[in-house]
N, C-alpha and C positions, 0 to 999 in steps of 0.2 A: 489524461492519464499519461505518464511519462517514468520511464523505464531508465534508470542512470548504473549498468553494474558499475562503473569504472570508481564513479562517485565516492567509494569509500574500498580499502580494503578490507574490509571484515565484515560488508553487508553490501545486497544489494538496495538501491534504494528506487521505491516505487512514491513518485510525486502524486496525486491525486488533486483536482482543483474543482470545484464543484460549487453549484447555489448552495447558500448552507441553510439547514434545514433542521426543525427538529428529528434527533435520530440516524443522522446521518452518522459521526463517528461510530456509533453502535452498529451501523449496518458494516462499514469497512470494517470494523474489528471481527464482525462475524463470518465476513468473508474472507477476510485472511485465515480465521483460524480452522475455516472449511476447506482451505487451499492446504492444509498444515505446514505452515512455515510460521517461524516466530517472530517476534518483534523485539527486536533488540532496543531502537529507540522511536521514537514518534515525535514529529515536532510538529505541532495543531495551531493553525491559526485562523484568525478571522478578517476579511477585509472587506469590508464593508458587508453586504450583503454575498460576497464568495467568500469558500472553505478552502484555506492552500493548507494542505497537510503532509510530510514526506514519511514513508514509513523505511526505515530500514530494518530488511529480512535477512533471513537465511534460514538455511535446511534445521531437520531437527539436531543435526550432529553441529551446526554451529558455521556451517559454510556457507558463503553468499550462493546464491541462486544461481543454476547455469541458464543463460540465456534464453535459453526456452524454454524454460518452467518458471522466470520472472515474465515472459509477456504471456504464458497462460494465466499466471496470477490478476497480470492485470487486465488482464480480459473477464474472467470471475468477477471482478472489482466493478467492472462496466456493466457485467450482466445483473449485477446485487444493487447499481445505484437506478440501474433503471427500472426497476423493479417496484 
């Protein structure tokens, strides 16, 4: 899990890399939207048998993430894939 605010101006973006599995984007998506922050964009991939997917958030007003409520997010993120 990897935390980039700088990465974008108008989002922060949360990397995620993971065995990919059935269900898994389902579970991030669930977690994000328990986190409530939205997704502006998502870019999902597969390589080989791992998931690289980078999610870019923000608040619900449309602002990137302040740095402490992007690594709670991705700590929710951690607790939802290991689950």
């Amino acid at each position: 899990m990897t935390v980039a605010p700088a990465a974008s101006r108008h989002a922060t973006v949360i990397e995620v890399r993971a065995q990919d599995a059935p269900g898994l984007l389902f579970r991030i998506g669930r977690a994000l939207e328990d986190a409530g922050v939205r997704v502006r964009s998502a870019h999902v991939s597969t390589l080989g048998a791992n998931a690289v997917d980078a999610f870019y958030v923000t608040e619900e007003q449309g602002e990137p993430l302040p740095i402490e409520e992007a690594v709670a997010v991705a700590r929710k993120l951690e607790e939802a894939l290991r689950a």
